[in-house]
VEXZAKOL-747639 format. One record per residue (C-alpha): x, y, z; residue number from 1; chain; residue in three letters. Coordinates in nm, 3 decimals. Example, Ala and Ser with C-alpha at 12.3 -4.5 7.8 and 13.67 -1.06 7.14 Angstrom:
<rs>
<r <1.230, -0.450, 0.780>, 1, A, ALA>
<r <1.367, -0.106, 0.714>, 2, A, SER>
</rs>
This chain:
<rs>
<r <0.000, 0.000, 0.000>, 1, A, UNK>
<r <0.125, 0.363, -0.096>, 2, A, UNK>
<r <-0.022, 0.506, 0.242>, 3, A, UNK>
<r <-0.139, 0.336, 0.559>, 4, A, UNK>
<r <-0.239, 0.510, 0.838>, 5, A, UNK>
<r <-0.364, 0.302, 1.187>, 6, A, UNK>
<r <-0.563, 0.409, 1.490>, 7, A, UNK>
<r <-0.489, 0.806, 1.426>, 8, A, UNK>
<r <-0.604, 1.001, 1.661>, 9, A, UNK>
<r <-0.533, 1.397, 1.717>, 10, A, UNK>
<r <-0.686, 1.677, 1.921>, 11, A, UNK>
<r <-0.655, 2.051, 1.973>, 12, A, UNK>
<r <-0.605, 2.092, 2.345>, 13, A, UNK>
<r <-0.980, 1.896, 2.499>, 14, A, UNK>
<r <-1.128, 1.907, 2.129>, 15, A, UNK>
<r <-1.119, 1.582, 1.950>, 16, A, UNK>
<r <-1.022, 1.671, 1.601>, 17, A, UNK>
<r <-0.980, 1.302, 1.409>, 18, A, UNK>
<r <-1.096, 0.999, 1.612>, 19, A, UNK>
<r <-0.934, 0.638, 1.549>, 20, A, UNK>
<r <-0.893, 0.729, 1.183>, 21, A, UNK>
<r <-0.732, 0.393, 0.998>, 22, A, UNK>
<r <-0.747, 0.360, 0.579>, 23, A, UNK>
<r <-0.486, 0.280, 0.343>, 24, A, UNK>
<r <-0.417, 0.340, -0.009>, 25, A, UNK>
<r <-0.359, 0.148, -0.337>, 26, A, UNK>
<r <-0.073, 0.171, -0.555>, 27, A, UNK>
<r <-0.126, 0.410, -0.865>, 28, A, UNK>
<r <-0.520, 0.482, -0.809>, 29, A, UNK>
<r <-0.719, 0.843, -0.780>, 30, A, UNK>
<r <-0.814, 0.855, -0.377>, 31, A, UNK>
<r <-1.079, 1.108, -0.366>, 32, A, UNK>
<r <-1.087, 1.220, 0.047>, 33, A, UNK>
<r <-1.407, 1.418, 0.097>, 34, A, UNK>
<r <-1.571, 1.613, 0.412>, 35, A, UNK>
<r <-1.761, 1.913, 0.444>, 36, A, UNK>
<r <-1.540, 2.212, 0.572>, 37, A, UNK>
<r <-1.455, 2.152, 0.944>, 38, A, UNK>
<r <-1.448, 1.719, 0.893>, 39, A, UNK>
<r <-1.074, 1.687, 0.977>, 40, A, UNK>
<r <-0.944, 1.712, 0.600>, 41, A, UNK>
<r <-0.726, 1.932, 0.642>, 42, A, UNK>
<r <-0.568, 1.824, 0.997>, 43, A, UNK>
<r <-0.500, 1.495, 0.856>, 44, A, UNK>
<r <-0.295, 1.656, 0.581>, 45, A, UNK>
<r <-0.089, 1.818, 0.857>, 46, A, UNK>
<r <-0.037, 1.511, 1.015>, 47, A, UNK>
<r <0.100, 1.331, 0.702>, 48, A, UNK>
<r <0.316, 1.624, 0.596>, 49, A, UNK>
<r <0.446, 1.679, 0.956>, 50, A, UNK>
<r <0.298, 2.042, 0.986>, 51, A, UNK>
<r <0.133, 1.823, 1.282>, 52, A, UNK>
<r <0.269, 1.627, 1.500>, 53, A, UNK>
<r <0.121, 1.245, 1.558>, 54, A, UNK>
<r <-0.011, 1.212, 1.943>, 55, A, UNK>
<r <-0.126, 0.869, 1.843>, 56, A, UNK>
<r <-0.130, 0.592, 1.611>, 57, A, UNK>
<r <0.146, 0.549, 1.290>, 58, A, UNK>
<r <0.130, 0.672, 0.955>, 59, A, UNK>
<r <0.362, 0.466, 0.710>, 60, A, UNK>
<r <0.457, 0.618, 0.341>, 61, A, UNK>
<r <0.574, 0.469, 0.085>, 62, A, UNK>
<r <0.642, 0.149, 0.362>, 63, A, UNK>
<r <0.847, 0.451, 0.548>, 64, A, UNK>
<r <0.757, 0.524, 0.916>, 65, A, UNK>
<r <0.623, 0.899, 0.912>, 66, A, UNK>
<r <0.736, 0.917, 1.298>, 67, A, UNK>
<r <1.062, 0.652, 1.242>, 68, A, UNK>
<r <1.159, 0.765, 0.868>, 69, A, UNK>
<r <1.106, 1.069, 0.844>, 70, A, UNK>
<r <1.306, 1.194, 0.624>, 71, A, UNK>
<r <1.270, 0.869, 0.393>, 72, A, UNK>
<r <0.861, 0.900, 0.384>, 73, A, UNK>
<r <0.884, 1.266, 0.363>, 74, A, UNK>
<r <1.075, 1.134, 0.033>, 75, A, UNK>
<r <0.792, 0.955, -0.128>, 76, A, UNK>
<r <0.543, 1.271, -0.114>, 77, A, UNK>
<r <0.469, 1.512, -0.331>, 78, A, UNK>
<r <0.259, 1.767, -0.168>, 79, A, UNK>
<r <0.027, 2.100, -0.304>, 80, A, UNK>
<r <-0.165, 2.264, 0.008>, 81, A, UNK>
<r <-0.467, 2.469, 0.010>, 82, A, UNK>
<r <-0.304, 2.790, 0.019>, 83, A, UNK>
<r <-0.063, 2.870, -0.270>, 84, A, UNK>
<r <0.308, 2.898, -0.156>, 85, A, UNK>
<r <0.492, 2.967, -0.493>, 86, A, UNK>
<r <0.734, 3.276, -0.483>, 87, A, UNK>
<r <0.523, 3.538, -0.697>, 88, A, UNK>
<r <0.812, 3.747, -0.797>, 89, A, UNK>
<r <1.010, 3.460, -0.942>, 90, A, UNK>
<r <0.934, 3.281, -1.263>, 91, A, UNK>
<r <0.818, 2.976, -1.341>, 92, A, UNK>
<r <1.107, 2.821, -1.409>, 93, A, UNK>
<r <1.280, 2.944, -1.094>, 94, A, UNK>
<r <1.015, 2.846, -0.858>, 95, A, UNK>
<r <1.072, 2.499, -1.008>, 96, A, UNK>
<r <1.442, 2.501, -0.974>, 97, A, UNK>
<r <1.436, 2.649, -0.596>, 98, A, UNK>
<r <1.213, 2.339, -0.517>, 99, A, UNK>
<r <1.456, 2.093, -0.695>, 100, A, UNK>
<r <1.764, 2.236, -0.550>, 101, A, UNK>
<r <1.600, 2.169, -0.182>, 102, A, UNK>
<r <1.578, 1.867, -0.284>, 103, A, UNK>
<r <1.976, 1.827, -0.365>, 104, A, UNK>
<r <1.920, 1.757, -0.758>, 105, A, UNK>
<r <2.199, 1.914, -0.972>, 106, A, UNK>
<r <2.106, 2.233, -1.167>, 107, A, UNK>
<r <2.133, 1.980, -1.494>, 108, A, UNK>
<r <1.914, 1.731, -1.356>, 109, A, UNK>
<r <1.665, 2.011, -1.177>, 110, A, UNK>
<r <1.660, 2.212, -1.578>, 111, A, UNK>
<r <1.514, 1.875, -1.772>, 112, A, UNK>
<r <1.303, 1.752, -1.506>, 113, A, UNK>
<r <1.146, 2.071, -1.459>, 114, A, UNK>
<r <1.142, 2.132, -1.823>, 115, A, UNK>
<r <0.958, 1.822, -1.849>, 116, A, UNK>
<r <0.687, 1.872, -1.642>, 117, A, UNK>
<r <0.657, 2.208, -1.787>, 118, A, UNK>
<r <0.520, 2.058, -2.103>, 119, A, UNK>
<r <0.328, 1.850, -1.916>, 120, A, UNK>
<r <0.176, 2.095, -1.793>, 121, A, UNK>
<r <0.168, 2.286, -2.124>, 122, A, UNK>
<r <0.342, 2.549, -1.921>, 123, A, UNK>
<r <0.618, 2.558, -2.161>, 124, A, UNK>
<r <0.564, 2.862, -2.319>, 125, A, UNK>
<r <0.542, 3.054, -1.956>, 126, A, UNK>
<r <0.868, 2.938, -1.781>, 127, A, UNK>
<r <1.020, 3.324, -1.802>, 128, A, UNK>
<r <0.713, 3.451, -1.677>, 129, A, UNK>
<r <0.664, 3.604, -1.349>, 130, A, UNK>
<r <0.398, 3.386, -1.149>, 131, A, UNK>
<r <0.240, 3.665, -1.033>, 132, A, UNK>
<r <0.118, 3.701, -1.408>, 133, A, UNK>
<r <-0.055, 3.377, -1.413>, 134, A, UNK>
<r <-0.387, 3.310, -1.364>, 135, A, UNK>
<r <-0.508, 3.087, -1.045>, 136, A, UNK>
<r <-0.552, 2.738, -1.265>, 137, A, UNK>
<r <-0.183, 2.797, -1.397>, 138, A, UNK>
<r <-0.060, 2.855, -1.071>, 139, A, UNK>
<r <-0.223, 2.572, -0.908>, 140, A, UNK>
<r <-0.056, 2.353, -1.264>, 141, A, UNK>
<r <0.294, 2.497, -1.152>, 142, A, UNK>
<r <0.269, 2.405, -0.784>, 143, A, UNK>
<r <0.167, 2.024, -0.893>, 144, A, UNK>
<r <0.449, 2.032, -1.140>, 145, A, UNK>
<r <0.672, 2.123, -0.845>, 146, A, UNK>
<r <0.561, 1.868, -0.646>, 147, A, UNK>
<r <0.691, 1.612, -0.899>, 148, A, UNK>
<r <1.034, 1.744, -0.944>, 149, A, UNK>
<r <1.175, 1.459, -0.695>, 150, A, UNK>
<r <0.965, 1.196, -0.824>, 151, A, UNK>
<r <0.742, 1.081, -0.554>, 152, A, UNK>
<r <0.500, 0.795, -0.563>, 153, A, UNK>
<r <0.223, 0.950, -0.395>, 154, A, UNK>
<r <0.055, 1.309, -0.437>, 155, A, UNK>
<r <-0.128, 1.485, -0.144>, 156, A, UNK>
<r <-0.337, 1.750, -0.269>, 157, A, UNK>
<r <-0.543, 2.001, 0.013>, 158, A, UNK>
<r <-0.853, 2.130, -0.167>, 159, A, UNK>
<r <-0.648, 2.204, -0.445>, 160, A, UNK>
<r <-0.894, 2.368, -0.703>, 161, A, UNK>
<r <-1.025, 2.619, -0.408>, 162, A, UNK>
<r <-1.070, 2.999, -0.576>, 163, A, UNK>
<r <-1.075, 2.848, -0.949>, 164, A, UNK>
<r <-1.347, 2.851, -1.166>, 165, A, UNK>
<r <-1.557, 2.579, -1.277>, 166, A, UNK>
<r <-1.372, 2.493, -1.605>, 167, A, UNK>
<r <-0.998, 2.555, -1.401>, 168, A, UNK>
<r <-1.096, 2.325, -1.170>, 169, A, UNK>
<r <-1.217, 2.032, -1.423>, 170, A, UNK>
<r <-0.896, 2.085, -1.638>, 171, A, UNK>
<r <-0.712, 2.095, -1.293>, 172, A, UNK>
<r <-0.899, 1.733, -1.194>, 173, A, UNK>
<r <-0.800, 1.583, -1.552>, 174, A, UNK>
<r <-0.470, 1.635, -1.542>, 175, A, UNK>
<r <-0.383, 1.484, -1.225>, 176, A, UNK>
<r <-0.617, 1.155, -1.312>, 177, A, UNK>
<r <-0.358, 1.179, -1.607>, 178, A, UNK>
<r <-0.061, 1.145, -1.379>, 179, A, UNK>
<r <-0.239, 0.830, -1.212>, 180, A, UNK>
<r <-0.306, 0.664, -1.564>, 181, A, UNK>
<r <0.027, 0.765, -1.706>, 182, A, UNK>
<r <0.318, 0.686, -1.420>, 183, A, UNK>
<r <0.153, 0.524, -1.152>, 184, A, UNK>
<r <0.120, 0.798, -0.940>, 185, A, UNK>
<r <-0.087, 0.714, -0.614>, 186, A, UNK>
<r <-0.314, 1.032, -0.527>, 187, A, UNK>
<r <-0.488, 1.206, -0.248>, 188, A, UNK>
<r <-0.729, 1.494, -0.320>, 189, A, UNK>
<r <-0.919, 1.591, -0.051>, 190, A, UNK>
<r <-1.233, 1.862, -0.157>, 191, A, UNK>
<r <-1.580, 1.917, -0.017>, 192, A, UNK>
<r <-1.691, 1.967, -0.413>, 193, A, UNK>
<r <-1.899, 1.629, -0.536>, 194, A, UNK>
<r <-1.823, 1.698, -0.869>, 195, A, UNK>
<r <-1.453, 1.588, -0.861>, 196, A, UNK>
<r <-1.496, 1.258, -0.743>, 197, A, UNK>
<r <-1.613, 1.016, -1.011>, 198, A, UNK>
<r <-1.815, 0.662, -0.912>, 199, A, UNK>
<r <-1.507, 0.429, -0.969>, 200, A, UNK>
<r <-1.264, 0.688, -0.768>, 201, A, UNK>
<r <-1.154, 0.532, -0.402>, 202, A, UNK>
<r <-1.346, 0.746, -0.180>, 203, A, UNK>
<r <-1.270, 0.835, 0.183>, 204, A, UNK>
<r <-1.588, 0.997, 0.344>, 205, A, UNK>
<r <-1.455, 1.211, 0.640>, 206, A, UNK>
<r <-1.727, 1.407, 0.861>, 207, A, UNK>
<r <-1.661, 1.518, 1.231>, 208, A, UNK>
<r <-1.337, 1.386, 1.235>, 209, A, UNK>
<r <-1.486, 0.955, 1.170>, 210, A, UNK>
<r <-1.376, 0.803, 0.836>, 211, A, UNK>
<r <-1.806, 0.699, 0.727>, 212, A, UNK>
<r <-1.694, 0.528, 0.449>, 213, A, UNK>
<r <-1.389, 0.373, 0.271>, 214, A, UNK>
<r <-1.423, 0.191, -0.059>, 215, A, UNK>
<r <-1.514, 0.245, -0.451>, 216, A, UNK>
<r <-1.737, 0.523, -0.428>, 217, A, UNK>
<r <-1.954, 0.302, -0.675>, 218, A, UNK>
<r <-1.973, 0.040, -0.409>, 219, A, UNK>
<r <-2.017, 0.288, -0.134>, 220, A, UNK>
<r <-2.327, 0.449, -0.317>, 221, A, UNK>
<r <-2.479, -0.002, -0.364>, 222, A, UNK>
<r <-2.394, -0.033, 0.011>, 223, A, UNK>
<r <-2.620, 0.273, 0.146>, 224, A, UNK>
<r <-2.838, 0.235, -0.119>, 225, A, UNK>
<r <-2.793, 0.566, -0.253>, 226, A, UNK>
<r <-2.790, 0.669, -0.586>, 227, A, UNK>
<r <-2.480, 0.819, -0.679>, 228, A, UNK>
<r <-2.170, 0.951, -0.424>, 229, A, UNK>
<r <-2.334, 1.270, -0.366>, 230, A, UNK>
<r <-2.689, 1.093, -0.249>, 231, A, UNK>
<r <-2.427, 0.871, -0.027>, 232, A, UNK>
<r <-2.220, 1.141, 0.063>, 233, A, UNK>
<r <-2.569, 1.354, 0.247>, 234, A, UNK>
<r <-2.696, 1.105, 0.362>, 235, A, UNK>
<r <-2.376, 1.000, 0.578>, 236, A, UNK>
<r <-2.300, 1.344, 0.650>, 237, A, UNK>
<r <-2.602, 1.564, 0.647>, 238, A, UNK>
<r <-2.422, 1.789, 0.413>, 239, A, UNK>
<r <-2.558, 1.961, 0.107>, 240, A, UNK>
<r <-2.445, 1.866, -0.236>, 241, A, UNK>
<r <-2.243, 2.167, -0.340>, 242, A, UNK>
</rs>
């Protein structure tokens, strides 16, 4: 499994936050994590990108210890969070290259992999430009092509298409269901948003800080007899459908 995570629990001083939380991941697959605002989403990515520390239970990456690897599970991740954190004032390209020099890859070795994503991306044509120039989509594009640079295995991505439009955030969706089909890449998108998270996604249902549900979303939708994810999704969380 790409992630496993056992018996998490985590609170803010006397608030329970995420309560005996266990799932794990499969190789190469689109893992939609959904919750309304407030279910825990966004603690758990703390937690598995050590903005958080664990009070209990083990996360393992990658088969790397989170709280005994660090450094080596830290390794496997690629990771975009909800708020943008790209230098504006730099370029494209530079932003990339900052990233891959953190990550101790020679300038050679930083200049083709970026370049490569970059087309990817079909952000060739704006490495030179400022990112303060780009719109929100193409930002959000250059912060997943970033997260790439050292080749992880799994992506962790915190409400990712927050502030885009509709169309932004469908493009956005495609292309990382792209990086699943193409190299293997095992993902985690958490949202709120029914509309990115298709029947035969993996879905995590996260509400009040419980994992509901775990499984095909397909399956999950048969099992409550529900028609669809977002009939399931209400009627395990009481939220609304947008």
């Amino acid at each position: 499994m790409s992630i496993e995570a056992r018996d998490i629990h985590f609170r803010y001083g006397r608030t329970p936050v995420l309560k005996d939380v266990s799932f794990s991941l499969v190789r190469g697959r689109f893992h939609a994590l959904l919750g309304p605002n407030g279910a825990g989403k966004s603690t758990l990515f703390g937690l598995m990108t050590r903005l958080l520390a664990l009070q209990s239970g083990e996360l393992m990456m990658a088969g790397q210890s989170l709280r005994k690897q660090p450094a080596a599970a830290m390794r496997e991740m690629g990771v975009v969070f909800q708020q943008n954190a790209l230098d504006l004032d730099l370029t494209v390209q530079q932003n990339l290259l900052y990233h891959a020099a953190l990550h101790g890859l020679s300038r050679r070795e930083a200049r083709a992999r970026s370049d490569r994503e970059l087309a990817r991306f079909n952000l060739s044509e704006r490495a030179d430009d400022p990112v303060r120039k780009l719109n929100g989509g193409h930002r959000r594009r250059v912060e997943i092509a970033r997260a790439l640079l050292h080749q992880p295995s799994l992506l962790l991505l915190d409400e990712p298409t927050v502030g885009l439009d509709v169309a932004s955030r469908q493009t956005l969706n495609e292309h990382v269901r792209h990086l699943c089909a193409e190299d293997g890449l095992t993902v985690l998108w958490a949202t709120h948003l029914i509309e990115e998270v298709q029947p035969d996604d993996r879905v995590l249902i996260l509400h009040r800080g419980s994992l509901r549900a775990n499984g095909e979303g397909r399956d999950l939708s048969e099992a409550a007899d529900r028609d669809g994810i977002a009939e399931t999704f209400h009627a395990l969380t009481g939220a609304g459908q947008s």
